[in-house]
C-alpha positions as CSV (number, residue, x, y, z in Angstrom):
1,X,109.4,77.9,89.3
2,X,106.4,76.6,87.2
3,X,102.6,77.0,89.6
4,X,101.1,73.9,90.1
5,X,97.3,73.1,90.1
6,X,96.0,74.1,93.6
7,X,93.9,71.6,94.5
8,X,91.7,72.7,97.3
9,X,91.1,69.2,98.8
10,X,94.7,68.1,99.9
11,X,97.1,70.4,102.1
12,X,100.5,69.4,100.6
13,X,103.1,68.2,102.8
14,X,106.4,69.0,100.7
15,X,108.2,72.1,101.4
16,X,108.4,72.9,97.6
17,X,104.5,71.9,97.1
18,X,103.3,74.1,100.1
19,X,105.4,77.1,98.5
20,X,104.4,76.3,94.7
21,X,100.4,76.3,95.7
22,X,100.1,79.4,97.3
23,X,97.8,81.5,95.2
24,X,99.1,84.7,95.0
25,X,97.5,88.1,93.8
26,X,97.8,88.8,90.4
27,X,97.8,92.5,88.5
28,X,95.7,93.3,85.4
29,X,98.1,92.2,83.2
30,X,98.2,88.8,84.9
31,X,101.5,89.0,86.3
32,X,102.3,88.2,89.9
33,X,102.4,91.0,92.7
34,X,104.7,89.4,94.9
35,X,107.9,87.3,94.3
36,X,107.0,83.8,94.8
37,X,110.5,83.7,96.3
38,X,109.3,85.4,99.0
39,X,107.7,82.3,100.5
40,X,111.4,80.5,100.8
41,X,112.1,79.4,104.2
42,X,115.4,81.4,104.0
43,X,113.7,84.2,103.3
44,X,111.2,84.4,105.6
45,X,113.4,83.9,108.4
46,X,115.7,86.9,107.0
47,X,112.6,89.7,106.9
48,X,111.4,88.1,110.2
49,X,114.8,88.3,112.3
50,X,114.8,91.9,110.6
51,X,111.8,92.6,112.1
52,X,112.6,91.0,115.3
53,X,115.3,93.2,115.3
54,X,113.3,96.7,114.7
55,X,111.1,95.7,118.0
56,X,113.5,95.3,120.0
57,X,115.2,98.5,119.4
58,X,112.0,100.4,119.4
59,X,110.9,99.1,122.7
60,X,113.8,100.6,123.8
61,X,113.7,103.5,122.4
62,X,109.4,103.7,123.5
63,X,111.0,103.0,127.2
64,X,113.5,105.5,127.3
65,X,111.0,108.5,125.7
66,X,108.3,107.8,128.2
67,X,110.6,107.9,131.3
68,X,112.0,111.0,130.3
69,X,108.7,113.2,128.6
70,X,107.3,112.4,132.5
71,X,109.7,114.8,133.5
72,X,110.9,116.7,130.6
73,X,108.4,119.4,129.1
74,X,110.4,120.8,126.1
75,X,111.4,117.2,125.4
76,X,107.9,116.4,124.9
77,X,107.3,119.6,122.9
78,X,109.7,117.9,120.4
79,X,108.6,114.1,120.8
80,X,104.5,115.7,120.2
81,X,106.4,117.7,117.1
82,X,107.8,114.9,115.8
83,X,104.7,113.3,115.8
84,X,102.6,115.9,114.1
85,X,105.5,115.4,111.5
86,X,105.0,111.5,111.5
87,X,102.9,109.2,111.5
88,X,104.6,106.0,111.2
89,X,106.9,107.8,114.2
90,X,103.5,108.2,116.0
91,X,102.7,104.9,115.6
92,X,105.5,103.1,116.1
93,X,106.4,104.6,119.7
94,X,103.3,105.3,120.8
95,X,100.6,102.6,119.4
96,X,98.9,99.5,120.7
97,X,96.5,96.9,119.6
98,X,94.3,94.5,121.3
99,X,93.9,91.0,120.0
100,X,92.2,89.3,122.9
101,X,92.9,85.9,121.0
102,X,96.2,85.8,122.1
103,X,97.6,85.7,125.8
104,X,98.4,88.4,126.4
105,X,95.6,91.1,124.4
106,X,97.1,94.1,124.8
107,X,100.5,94.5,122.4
108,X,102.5,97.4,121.4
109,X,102.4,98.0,117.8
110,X,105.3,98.4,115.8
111,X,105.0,98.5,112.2
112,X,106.4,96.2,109.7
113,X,108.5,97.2,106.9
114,X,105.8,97.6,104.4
115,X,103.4,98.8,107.0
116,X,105.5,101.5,107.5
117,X,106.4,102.4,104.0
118,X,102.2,102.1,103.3
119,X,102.0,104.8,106.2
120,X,104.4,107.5,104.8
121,X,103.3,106.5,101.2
122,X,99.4,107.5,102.4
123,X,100.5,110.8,104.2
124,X,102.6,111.7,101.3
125,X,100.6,111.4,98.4
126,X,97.0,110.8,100.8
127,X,97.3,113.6,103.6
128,X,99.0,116.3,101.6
129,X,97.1,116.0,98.4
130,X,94.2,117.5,100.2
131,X,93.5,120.0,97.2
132,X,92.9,116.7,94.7
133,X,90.7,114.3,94.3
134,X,91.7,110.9,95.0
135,X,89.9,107.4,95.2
136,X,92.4,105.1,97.2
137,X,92.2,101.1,97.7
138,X,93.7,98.9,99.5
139,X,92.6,95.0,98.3
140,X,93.7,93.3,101.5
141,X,93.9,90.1,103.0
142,X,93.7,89.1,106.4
143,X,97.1,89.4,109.2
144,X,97.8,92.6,107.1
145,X,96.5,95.0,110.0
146,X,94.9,97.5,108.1
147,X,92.1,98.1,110.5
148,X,94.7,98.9,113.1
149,X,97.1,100.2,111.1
150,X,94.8,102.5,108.3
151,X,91.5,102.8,109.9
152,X,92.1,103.1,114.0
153,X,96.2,104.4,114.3
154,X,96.5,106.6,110.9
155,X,93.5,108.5,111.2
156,X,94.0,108.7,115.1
157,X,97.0,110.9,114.4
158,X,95.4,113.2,112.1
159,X,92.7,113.6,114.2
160,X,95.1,114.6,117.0
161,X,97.7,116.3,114.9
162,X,95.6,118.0,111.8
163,X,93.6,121.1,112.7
164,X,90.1,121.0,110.4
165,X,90.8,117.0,110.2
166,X,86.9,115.5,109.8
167,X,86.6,111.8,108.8
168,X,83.2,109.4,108.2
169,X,83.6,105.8,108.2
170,X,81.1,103.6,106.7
171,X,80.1,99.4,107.3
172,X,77.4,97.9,106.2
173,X,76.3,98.0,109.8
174,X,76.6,101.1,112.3
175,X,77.3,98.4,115.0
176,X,80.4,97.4,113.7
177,X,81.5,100.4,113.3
178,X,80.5,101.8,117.6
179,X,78.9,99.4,119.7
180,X,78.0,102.0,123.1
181,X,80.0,105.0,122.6
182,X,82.2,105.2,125.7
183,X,81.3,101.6,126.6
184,X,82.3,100.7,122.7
185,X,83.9,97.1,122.7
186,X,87.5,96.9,120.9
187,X,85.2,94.5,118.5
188,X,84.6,98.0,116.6
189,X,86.5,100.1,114.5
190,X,85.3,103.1,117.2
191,X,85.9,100.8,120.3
192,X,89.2,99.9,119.1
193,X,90.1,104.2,118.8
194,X,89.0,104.6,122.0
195,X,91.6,101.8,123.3
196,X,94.2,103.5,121.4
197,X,93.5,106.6,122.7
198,X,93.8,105.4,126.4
199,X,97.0,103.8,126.0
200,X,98.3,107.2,124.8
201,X,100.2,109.0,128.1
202,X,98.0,111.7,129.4
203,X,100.1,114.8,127.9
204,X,99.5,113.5,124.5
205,X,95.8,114.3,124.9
206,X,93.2,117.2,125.0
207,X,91.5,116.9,128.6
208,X,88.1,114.9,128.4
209,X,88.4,113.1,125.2
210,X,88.8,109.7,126.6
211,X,85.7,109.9,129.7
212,X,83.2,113.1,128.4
213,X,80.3,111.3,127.1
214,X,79.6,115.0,125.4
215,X,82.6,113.7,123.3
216,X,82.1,110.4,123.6
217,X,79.0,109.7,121.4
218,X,77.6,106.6,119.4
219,X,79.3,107.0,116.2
220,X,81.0,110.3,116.8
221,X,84.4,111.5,118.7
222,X,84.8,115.2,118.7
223,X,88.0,116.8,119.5
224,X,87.6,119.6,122.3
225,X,90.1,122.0,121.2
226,X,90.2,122.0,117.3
227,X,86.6,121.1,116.8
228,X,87.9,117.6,114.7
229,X,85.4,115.0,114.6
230,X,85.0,111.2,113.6
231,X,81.8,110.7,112.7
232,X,80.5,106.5,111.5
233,X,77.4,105.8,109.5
234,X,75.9,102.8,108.2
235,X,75.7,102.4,104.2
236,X,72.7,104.1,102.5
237,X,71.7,107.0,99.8
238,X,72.0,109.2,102.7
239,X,75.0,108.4,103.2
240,X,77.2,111.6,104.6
241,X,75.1,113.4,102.4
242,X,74.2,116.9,103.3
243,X,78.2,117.2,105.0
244,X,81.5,117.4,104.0
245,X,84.2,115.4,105.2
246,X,88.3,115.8,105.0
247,X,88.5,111.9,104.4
248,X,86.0,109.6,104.2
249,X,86.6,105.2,104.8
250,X,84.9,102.5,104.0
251,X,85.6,99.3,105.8
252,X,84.5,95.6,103.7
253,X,83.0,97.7,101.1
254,X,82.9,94.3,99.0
255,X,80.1,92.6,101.3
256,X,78.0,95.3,101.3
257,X,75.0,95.4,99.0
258,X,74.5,99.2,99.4
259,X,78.2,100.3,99.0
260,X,77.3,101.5,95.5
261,X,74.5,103.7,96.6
262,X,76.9,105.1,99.5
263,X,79.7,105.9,97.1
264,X,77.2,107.5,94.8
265,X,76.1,110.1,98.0
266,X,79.7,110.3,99.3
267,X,81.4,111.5,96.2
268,X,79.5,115.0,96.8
269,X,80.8,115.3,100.4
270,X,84.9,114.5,100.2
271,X,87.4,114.8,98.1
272,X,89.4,111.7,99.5
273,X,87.8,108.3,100.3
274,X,90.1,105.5,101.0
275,X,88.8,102.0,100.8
276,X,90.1,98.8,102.7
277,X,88.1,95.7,101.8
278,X,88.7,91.8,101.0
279,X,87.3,91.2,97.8
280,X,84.1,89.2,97.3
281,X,84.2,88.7,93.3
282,X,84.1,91.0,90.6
283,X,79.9,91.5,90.7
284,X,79.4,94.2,93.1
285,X,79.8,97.4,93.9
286,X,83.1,97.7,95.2
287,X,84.4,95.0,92.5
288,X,82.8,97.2,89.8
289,X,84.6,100.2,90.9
290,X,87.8,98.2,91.8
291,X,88.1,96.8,87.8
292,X,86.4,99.6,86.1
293,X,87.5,103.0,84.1
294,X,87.0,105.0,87.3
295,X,90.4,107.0,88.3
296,X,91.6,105.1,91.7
297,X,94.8,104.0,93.2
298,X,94.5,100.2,94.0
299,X,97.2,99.0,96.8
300,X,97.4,95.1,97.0
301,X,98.5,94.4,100.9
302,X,98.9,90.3,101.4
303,X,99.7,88.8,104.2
304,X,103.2,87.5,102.8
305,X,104.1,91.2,103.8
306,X,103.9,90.0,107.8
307,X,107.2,89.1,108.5
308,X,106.1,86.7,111.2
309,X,103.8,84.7,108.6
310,X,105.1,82.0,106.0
311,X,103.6,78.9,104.3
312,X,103.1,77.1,107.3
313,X,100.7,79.5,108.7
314,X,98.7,79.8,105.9
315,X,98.2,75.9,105.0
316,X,97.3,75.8,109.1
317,X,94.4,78.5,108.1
318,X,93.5,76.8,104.8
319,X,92.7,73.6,106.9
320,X,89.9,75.8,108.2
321,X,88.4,77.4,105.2
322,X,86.6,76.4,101.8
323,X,88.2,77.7,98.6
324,X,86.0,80.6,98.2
325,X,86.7,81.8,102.2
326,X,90.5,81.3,101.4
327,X,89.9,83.3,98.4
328,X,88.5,86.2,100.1
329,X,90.4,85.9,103.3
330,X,93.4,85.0,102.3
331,X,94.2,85.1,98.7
332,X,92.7,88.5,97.1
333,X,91.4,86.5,94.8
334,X,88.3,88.0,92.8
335,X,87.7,85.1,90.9
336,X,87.8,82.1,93.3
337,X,85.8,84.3,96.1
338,X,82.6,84.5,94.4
339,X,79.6,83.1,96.5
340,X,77.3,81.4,94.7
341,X,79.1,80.6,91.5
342,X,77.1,78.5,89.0
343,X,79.9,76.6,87.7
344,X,82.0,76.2,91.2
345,X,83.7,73.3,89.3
346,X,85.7,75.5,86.9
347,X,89.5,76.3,87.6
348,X,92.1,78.4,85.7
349,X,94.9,76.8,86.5
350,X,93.5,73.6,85.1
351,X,91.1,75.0,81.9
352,X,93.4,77.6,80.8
353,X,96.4,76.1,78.7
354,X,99.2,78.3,77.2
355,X,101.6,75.7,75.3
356,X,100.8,72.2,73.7
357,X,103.5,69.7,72.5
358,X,102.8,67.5,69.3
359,X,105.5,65.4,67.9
360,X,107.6,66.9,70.1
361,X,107.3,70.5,69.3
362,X,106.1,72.9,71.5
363,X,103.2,75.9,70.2
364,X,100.7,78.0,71.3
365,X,97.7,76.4,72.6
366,X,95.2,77.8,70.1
367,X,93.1,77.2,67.3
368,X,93.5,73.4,65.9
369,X,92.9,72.9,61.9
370,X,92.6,69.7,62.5
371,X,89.4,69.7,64.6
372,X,85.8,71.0,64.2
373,X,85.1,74.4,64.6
374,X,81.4,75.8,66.2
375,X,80.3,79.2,67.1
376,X,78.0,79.9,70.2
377,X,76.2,83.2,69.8
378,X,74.1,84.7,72.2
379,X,72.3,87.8,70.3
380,X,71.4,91.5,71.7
381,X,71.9,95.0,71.1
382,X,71.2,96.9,74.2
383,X,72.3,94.0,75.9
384,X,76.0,92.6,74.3
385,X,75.9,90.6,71.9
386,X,78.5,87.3,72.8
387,X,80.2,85.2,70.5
388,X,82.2,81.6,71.9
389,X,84.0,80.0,69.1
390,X,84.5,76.2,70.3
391,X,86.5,73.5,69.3
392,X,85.4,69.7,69.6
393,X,87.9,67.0,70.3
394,X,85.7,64.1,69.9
395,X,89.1,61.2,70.2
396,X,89.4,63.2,73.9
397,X,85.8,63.8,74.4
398,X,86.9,67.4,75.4
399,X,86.0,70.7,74.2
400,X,88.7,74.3,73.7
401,X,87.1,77.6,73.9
402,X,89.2,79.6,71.0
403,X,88.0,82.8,71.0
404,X,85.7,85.0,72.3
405,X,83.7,88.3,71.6
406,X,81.6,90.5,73.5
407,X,79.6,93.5,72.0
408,X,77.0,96.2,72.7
409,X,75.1,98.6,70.5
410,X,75.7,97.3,67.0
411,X,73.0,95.5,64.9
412,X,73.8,92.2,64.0
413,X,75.3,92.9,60.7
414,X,78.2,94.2,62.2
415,X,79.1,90.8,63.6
416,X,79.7,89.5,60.1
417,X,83.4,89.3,59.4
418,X,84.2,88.1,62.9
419,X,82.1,85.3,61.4
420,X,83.5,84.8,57.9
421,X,86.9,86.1,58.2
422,X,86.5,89.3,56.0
423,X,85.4,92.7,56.1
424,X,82.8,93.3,52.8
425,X,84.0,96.2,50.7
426,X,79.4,96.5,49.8
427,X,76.4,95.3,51.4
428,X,74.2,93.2,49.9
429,X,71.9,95.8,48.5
430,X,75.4,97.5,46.9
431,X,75.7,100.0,49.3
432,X,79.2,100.7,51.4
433,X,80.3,98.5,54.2
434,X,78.7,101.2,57.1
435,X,81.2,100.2,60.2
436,X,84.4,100.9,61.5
437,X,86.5,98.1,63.2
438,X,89.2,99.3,66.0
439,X,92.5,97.4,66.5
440,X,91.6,94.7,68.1
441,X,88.7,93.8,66.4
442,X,90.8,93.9,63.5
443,X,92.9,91.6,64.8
444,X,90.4,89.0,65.3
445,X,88.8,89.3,62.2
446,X,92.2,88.6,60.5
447,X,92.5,85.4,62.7
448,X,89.4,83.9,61.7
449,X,90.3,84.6,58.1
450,X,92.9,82.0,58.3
451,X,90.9,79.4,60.4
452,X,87.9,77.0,59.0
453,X,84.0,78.6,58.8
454,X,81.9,77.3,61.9
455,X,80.5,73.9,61.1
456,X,77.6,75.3,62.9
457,X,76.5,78.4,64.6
458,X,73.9,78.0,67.6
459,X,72.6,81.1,68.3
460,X,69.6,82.5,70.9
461,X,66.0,83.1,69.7
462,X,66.5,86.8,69.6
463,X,68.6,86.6,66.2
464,X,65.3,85.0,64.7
465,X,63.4,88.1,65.3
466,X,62.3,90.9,63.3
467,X,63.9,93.8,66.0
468,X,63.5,97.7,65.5
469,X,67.5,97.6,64.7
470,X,66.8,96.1,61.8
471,X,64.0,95.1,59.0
472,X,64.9,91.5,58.6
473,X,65.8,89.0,61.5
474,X,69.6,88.9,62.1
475,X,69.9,84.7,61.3
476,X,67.7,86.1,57.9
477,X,70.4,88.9,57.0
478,X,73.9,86.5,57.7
479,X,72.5,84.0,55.1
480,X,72.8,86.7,52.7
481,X,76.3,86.7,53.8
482,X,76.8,82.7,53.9
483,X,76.5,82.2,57.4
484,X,73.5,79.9,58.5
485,X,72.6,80.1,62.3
486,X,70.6,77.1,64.2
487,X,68.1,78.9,66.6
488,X,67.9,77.7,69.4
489,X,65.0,78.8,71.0
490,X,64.8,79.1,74.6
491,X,67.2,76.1,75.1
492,X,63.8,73.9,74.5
493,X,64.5,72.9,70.7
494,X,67.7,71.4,71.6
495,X,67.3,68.8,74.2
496,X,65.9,70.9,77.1
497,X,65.5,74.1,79.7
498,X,68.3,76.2,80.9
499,X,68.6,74.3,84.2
500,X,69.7,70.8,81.8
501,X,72.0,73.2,80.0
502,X,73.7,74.4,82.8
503,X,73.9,70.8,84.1
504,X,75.6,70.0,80.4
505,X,78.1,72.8,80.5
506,X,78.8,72.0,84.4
507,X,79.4,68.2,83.5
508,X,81.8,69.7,80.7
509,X,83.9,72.1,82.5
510,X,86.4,69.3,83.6
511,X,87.0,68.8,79.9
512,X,86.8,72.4,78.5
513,X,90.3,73.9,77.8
514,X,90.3,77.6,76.7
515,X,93.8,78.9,74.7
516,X,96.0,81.3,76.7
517,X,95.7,84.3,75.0
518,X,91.4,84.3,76.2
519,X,92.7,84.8,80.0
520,X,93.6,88.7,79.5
521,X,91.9,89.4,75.8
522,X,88.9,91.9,76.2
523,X,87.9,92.7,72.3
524,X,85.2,95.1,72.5
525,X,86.8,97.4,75.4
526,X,88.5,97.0,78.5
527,X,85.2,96.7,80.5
528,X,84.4,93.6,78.8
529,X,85.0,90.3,80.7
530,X,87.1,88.1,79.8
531,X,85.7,84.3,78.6
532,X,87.8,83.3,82.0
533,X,86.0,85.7,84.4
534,X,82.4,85.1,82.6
535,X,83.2,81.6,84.0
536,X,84.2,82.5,87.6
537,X,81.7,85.0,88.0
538,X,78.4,83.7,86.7
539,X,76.8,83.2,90.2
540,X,73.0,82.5,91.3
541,X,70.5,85.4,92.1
542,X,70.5,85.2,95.9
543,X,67.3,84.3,97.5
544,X,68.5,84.4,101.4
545,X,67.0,87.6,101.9
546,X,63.4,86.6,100.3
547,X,61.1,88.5,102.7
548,X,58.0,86.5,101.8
549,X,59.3,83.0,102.8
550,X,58.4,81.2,99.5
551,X,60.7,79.1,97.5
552,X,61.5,80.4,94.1
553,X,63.2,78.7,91.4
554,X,66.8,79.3,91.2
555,X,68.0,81.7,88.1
556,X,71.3,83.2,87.6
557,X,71.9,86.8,87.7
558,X,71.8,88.5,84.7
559,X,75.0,90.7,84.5
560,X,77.6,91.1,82.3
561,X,79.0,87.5,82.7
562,X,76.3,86.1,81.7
563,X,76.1,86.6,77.9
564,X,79.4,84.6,76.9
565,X,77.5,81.8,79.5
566,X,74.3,81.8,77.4
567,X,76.1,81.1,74.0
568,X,78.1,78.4,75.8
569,X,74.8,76.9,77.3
570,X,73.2,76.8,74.3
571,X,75.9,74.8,72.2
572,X,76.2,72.3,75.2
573,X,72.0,72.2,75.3
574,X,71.7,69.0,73.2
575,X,74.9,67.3,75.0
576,X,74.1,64.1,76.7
577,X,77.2,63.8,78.9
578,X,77.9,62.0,82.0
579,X,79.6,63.1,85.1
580,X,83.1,62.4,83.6
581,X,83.9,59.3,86.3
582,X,81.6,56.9,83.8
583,X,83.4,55.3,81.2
584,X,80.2,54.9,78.4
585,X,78.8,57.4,76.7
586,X,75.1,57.3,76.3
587,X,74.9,58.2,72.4
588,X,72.7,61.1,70.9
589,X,70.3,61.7,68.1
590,X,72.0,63.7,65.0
591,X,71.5,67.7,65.5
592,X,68.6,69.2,63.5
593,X,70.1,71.4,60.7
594,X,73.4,69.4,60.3
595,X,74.4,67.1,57.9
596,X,74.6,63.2,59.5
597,X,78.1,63.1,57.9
598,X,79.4,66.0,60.2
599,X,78.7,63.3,63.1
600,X,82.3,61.4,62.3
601,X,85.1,61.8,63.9
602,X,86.9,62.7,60.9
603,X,87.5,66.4,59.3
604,X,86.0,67.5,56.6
605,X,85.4,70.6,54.5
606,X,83.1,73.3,57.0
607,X,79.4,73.1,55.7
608,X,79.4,76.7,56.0
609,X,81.2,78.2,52.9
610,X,81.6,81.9,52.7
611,X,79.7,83.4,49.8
612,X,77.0,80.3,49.7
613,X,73.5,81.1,48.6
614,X,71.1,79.9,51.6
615,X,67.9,80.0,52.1
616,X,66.7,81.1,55.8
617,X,66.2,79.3,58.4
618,X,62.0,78.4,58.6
619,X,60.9,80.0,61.2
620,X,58.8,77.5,63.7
């Protein structure tokens, strides 16, 4: 079934809509992790009278093994063995939670299908591995229960049941984590292993553990017989350093701000650190380490896996939150859960168009001959370099993003072919071409060979500058090559500052399309974002924690989503748009640098011919 547009202002009512505008998690790749037929109303009561099912028979079976280990020792010899053998046995006949919104708080807790299978897959390739290192996360969302399940339950059992067993959790906050030791409400991760302890029978446990306040400290549980300990600490440099752990956890590592410099310390004191978090965009720590090079095992655990959830309860809890809550909460969605977000206006599912029919035949939405070609270019070297090649529909009054580039460490002379279409046996002086191109890049350079030259090229300030990459200013050296770049310098040349460009591009982004093939396609390495995700996650510096008090003016972080955002602001600087409900157009003054006959709607030859002898741009 095709997705529709989610739009986050109407809760639909039909049962097909209120399955079809789910979000669901996707992979890298873009694919979906779970079946959309999952959400079926057929289905969901199938898995949830199988689950029914399993509760009834292991309440029975919890019943009938706590009657008779009262009076049987070697039968709870073998129910204790058992457990040391597993811990989704453990959990299941011998674990509660405490929810204290429901009626009744106190609830035995049986896992659910995938709960169980994410138990014994974590102990299998988790617990046994202990001699390797592994970096383990689960992106979750909430009604999961991986804070019951993963954090209080699991490491419960190998605390009890794993001789030499030493785990640290981490928050951004030691509160959450132990709130008064013994007194610890179930509010915390440690309050909540205390409960859990106390609802274990009394044979089950070493004497003291649950009332010896020499056992019973803030942020640490020490076992009496095998010396285990769980030990909690707040985020920091210092984070376990100076120990070493057999686990280590990290609980909403994505809302932290210190969770980088925590993962830095704790890397040198454990060998296994698993890490359960909602995500909170791609531009932080944990979303860093989550979608970068570094060797991990990602788990995605949705609430669709709760057999006793379906769409009905989650458009009751979307009632409740924004888009960017649902996106965290909910949804494990990187993109949509950014806080902040300078362009909050933009949406995939409505910009980002695979397939156009003309005449009745169907293609790749892509490059169009048959409209104007431009080229954004926002110049660095240490920084990237990021190239937007953008397409003006002037009968629609809309704007498609084509392709895009993103760069570091190469001079501006390097950039050349991406521009014209061709890789120069000689340089100019006669000398041979001096770079290599990889796959990819390749690629992309034989696309633009068979597409039009950029009517115009906007480009940053910088490329106007003599830098110590190169004698001559970039914008000096591409005319060499037949490629003339308009500078626009610091956005004021062109009809204003950065705060009126980002007012043009936001006015555009309901009529911005961008082809396909730009929502996975990372040329220049797979830590480059994607034009898509430059949109999503170009967010505001955040002032709230501004210890002096005064007001600054708002900027937006400078990461690496905002280059591709630059080049776009400087084409749309000299836009005069209206919010897109008006109907007239307030017209413009001709661009500097272009020819007045470029200004009809109709196409003609590019102004930029490859091989063209131009003089340089006059430097103001």
């Amino acid at each position: 079934m095709p997705v529709t547009s989610f739009d986050p202002d109407a809760i639909p009512t039909t049962p097909e809509d209120r399955i079809l505008r789910i979000p669901l998690p996707k992979r890298v790749d873009g694919s979906l992790v779970y079946d959309r037929a999952m959400l079926a109303a057929a289905e969901r009561q199938i898995v949830s009278k199988a689950h029914e099912a399993k509760v009834h028979e292991t309440l029975k079976m919890r019943a009938v093994l706590l009657r008779e280990c009262e009076r049987d020792y070697d039968l709870r010899l073998k129910v204790q063995e058992q457990c040391r053998r597993s811990p989704a046995f453990f959990i299941n006949h011998f674990g509660f939670s405490y929810d204290d919104r429901e009626e009744d708080p106190v609830t035995p807790l049986i896992l659910f299908d995938k709960q169980e299978q994410g138990v014994t897959e974590w102990y299998e390739n988790y617990v046994k591995e202990h001699t390797k290192r592994v970096t383990w996360i689960d992106e979750k969302s909430r009604a999961w229960g991986w804070t019951w399940v993963a954090a209080v339950m699991s490491r419960l059992w190998a605390f009890l049941y794993i001789n030499g067993w030493t785990v640290l959790y981490g928050n951004d906050k030691l509160e959450k984590l132990d709130d008064g030791g013994l007194k610890a409400t179930h509010q915390t991760t440690f309050g909540k292993i205390r409960f859990a302890m106390r609802s274990l029978p009394s044979w089950m446990l070493p004497p003291g553990l649950i009332d010896d306040e020499r056992l019973n400290k803030i942020g640490l549980i020490k076992h009496p017989l095998n010396n285990n300990m769980l030990k909690a600490d707040f985020y920091s440099t210092n984070f376990g350093r100076g120990d070493r752990y057999s686990d280590v956890v990290c609980d909403e590592a994505a809302s932290s701000q210190n969770f980088g410099a925590a993962e830095t310390s704790f890397k040198q004191t454990t060998r296994r650190v698993h890490i359960g978090t909602t995500p909170r965009g791609r531009d932080n720590d944990f979303g860093r380490l989550r979608w970068g090079a570094q060797k991990k095992y990602v788990r995605t655990l949705h609430w669709l896996d709760n057999p006793k959830l379906g769409p009905d309860w989650y458009w009751e809890q979307r009632e409740h939150y924004t888009r960017a809550q649902a996106a965290q909460e909910l949804d494990i969605d990187y993109d949509q859960s950014v806080s902040l977000r300078v362009f909050p206006n933009f949406d995939r599912s409505k910009a980002v168009r695979q397939w156009v029919e003309v005449d009745g035949v169907r293609s790749r939405f892509d490059y169009d001959p048959r409209l104007p070609l431009y080229l954004a270019v926002d110049p660095g070297f240490d920084d990237p370099f990021a190239f937007v090649w953008i397409q003006e529909n002037r009968l629609e009054r809309g704007w498609r993003i084509v392709d895009h580039l993103q760069r570091s460490g190469r001079p501006g002379l390097f950039y050349v072919p991406f521009i014209t279409g061709e890789i120069p046996d000689v340089t100019n002086d006669g000398d041979q071409w001096p770079y290599e191109y990889s796959v990819d890049e390749k690629e992309m350079i034989a696309r633009h060979k068979e597409w039009d030259l950029p009517r115009e090229i906007v480009g940053g300030s910088d490329g106007g500058a003599v830098t110590v990459h190169a004698e001559k200013p970039m914008y000096e050296q591409w005319t060499e090559y037949g490629i003339r770049a308009v500078d626009c310098v610091s956005f004021a040349g062109r009809g204003g500052d950065k705060d009126d460009a980002i007012r043009m591009v936001e006015l555009a982004v309901p009529r911005i399309t961008i082809a396909g093939r730009l929502e996975t396609q990372r040329v220049g390495g797979p830590s480059v974002p994607t034009i898509v995700e430059c949109f999503e996650q170009y967010s505001w510096v955040d002032r709230s924690n501004n210890p002096s008090g005064r007001k600054t003016k708002r900027e937006p972080k400078h990461d690496v989503y905002c280059h591709a955002m630059d080049a776009v602001q400087m084409f749309f600087s000299d836009k005069d748009l209206e919010p897109i409900v008006q109907t007239v157009r307030k017209p413009r003054p001709p661009r500097a640098n272009m020819d007045p006959d470029s200004m009809l709607p109709k196409i003609e030859k590019p102004l930029l011919l490859h091989g063209q002898d131009i003089d340089p741009i006059a430097q103001e």
